[in-house]
C-alpha positions, -999 to +999 in steps of 0.1 A: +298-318+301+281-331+333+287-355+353+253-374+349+276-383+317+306-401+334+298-438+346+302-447+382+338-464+374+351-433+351+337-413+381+366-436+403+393-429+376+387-390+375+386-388+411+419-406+414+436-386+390+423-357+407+438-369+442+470-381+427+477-349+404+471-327+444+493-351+459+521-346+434+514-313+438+513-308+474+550-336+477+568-313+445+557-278+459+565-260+434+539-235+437+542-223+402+506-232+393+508-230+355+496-265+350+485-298+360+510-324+370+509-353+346+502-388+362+511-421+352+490-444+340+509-469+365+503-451+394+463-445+385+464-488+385+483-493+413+461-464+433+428-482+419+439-521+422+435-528+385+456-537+356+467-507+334+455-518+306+422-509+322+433-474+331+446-470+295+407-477+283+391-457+307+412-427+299+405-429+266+372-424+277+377-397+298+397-383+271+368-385+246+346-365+278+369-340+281+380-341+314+418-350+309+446-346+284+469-376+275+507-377+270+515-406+252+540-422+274+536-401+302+504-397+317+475-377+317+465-346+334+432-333+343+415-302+322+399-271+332+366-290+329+384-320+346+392-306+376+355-289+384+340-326+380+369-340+399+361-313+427+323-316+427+334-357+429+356-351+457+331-329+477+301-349+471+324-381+490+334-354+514+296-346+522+286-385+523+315-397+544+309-368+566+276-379+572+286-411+579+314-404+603+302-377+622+265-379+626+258-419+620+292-424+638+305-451+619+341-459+616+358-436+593+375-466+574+342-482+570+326-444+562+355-440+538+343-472+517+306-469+521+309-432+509+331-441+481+303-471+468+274-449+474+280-415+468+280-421+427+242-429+434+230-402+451+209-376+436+226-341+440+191-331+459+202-358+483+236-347+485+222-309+489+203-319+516+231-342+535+254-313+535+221-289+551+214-318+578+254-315+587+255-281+587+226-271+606+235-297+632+269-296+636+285-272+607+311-285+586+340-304+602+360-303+570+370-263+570+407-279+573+401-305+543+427-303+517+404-292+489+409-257+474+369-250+488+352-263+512+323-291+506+299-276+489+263-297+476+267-290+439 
């Protein structure tokens, strides 16, 4: 599965499962690393502003990609194949907000959401290059960024 096969707003939902199954990681510190932590479908809505009966549709979707495992009145959690989209999600809004922030210099809240809206759109040749431009001119500012590698243009 490839992410060319995800739409824009399942793109939003795996990417928010992603970042709340490392923050429930990183806040229960349990360090065993057998598996991924489930996550309510209440806290995907509240983290994404919508009703969760939306969540519960796109999940089934995600489901039907792949990409996460549901628990019927717990959560989901994010599958081996989940969690490389998710990453290559999370870096490409890594590489664009980067951009943004530290060679157009806008305001990170405003790179944040411009990233976030845009990044979904971009070509990976045009992430590819981004993440060259940055790094030739200024390397990359996110060696402490809480993902398990560092931005990378996949």
């Amino acid at each position: 599965m490839k992410t060319t096969q995800i739409s824009s707003s399942m793109k939003d939902y795996l990417s928010t499962i992603y970042f709340l199954s490392k923050e429930k990681e990183e806040n229960s510190k349990s360090g065993n690393g057998q598996e991924q932590p489930i996550i309510r479908v209440k806290d995907i809505a509240t983290a994404l502003g919508v009703a969760p009966p939306s969540v519960v549709e796109y999940v089934q979707r995600l489901r039907d990609q792949g990409v996460v495992e549901v628990y019927p009145r717990k959560g989901v959690s994010l599958t081996k194949e989940g969690i490389k989209e998710a990453k290559i999600l999370a870096n490409r809004y890594k590489i664009v907000q980067c951009f943004f922030a530290n060679i157009l210099h806008v305001d990170k809240e405003i790179a944040d959401s411009q990233a976030n809206t845009i990044e979904h759109l971009m070509a990976p040749i045009v992430i590819k290059q981004l993440y060259n431009h940055i790094d030739g001119i200024i390397g990359c500012p996110n060696n402490n960024c809480n993902l398990e590698e560092l931005c990378s243009p996949q």
